[in-house]
C-alpha positions as CSV (number, residue, x, y, z in Angstrom):
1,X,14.7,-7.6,1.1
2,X,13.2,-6.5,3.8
3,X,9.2,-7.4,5.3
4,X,7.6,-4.5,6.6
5,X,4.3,-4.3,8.7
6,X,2.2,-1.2,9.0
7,X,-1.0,-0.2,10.5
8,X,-4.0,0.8,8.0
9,X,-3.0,4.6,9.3
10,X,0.2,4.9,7.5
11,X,0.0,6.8,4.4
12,X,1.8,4.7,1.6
13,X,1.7,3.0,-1.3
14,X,1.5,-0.5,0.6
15,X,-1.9,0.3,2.4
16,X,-3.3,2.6,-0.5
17,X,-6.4,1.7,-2.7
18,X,-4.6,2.5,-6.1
19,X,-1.5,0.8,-5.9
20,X,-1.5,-3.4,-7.4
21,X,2.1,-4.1,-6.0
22,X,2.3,-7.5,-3.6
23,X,1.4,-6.8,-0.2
24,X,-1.2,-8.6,2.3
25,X,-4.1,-7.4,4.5
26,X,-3.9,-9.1,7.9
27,X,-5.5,-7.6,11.2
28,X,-5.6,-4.3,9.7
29,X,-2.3,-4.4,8.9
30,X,-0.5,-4.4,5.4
31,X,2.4,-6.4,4.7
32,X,5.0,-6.4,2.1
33,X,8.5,-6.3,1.6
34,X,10.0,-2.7,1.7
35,X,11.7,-2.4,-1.4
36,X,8.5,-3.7,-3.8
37,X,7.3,-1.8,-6.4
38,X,3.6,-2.0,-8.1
39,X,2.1,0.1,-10.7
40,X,0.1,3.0,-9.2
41,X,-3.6,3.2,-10.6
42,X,-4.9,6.4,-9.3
43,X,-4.3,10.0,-10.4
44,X,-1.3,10.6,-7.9
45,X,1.5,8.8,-10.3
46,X,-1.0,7.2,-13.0
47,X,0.4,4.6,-14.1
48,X,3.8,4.5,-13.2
49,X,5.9,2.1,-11.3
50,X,6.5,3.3,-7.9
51,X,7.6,1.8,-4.6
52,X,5.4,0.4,-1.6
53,X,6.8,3.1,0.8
54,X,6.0,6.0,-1.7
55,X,3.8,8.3,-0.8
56,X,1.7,10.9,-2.8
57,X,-0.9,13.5,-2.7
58,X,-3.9,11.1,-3.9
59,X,-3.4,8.5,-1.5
60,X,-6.4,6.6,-0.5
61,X,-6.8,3.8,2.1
62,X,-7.3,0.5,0.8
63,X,-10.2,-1.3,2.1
64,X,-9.0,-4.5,2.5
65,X,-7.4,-3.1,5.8
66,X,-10.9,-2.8,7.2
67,X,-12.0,-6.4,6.0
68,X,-9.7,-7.9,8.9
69,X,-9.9,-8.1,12.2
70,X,-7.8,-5.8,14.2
């Protein structure tokens, strides 16, 4: 296990709108442990179980980023 912190700009699965995998939104940040997996809900891998550092096509940023202070 591993915790990982990123800003709202990186483009994975941790800070995107479609995946439901554990993670937190703290100043604009997302946090979560590195090898977590949720299920993505979006178009990119509908669905399926995939990682918190996956990345994809249909990424979106979550919002929840932008509801903390930076």
């Amino acid at each position: 296990m591993s915790i990982v912190t990123v800003g709202k700009k990186y483009s994975v699965c941790a800070t995107c709108e479609f995946w439901n995998g554990p993670r937190s939104a703290d100043s604009g940040c997302s946090t979560f442990d590195n090898k977590a997996s949720g299920i993505c809900m979006g178009e990119g891998f509908s669905n399926w179980k995939v990682g918190a550092v996956s990345t994809c096509l249909k990424w979106r940023h979550w919002n929840a980023l932008d509801d903390t202070e930076a």
